[in-house]
C-alpha positions in Angstrom: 30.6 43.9 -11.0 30.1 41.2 -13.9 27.9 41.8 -16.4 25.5 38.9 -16.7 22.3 38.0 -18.1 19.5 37.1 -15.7 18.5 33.6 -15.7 16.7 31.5 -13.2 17.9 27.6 -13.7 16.2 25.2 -15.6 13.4 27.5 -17.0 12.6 26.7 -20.5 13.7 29.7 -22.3 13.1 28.4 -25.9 9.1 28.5 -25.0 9.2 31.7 -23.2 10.5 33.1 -26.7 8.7 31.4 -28.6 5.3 33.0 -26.7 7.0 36.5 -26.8 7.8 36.1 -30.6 4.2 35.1 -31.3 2.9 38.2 -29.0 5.2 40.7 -30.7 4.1 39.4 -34.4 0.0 39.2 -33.3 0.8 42.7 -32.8 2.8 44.2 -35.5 1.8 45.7 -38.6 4.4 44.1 -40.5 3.0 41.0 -41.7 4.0 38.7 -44.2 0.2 38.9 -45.9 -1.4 42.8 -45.2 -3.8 43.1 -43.1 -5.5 45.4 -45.3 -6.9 42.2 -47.5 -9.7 41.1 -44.8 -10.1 37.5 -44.6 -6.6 36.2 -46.0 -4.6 38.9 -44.3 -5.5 37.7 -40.9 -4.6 34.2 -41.4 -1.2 34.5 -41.7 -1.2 36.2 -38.1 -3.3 33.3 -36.9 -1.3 30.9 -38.6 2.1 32.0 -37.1 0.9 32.5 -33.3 -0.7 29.1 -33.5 2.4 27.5 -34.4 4.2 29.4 -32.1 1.7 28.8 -29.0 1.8 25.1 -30.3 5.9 24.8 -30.2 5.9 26.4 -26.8 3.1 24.3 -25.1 4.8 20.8 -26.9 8.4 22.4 -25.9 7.3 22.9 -22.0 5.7 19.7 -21.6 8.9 18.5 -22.7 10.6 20.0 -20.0 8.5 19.4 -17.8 8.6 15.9 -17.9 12.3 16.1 -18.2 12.5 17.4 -14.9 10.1 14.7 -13.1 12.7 12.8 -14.7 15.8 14.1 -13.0 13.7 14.7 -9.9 13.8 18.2 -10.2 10.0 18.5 -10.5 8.6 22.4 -10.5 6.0 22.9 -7.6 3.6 25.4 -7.4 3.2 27.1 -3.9 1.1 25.8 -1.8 -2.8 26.5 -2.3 -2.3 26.6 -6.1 -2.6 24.3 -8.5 -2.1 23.8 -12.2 -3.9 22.3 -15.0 -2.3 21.4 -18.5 -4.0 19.6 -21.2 -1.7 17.1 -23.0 -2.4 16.7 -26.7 -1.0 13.6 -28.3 0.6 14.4 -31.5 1.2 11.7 -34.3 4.6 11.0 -35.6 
């Protein structure tokens, strides 16, 4: 029996950490600014899950459109649908 990590194909791992990471630090009580100062000890936490959530979303649309492009497009089962807002983002 090999020991092997579970991985479905073409799933886009690097979001899927990224959301975890930004999860995991919204909850911890190691911050980089302590909590204990009110207003400015809460916007580090915002500041880092927002960049996270914002990597992950701009890293999945990504892939997403990378597979329309191969033709490997995901599908929802039937019935459901999905909505995602696309945000432009100025280079």
């Amino acid at each position: 029996m090999e020991n092997r990590p579970i991985q479905a194909p073409g799933r886009p791992w690097g979001t899927i950490v990224s959301l975890l990471t930004a999860l995991i630090y919204g909850a911890s009580p190691i911050d980089i600014i302590p909590d204990l100062i009110p207003l400015l000890g809460w916007s580090d936490d915002v500041a880092v899950v927002a960049t996270l959530v914002t990597y992950a979303g701009v890293a999945y649309l990504r892939w997403k459109r990378g597979q329309a492009a191969a033709g490997r497009a995901p599908h929802a089962p039937k019935g459901t649908e999905s909505h995602i807002i696309e945000t432009t983002i100025a280079k």
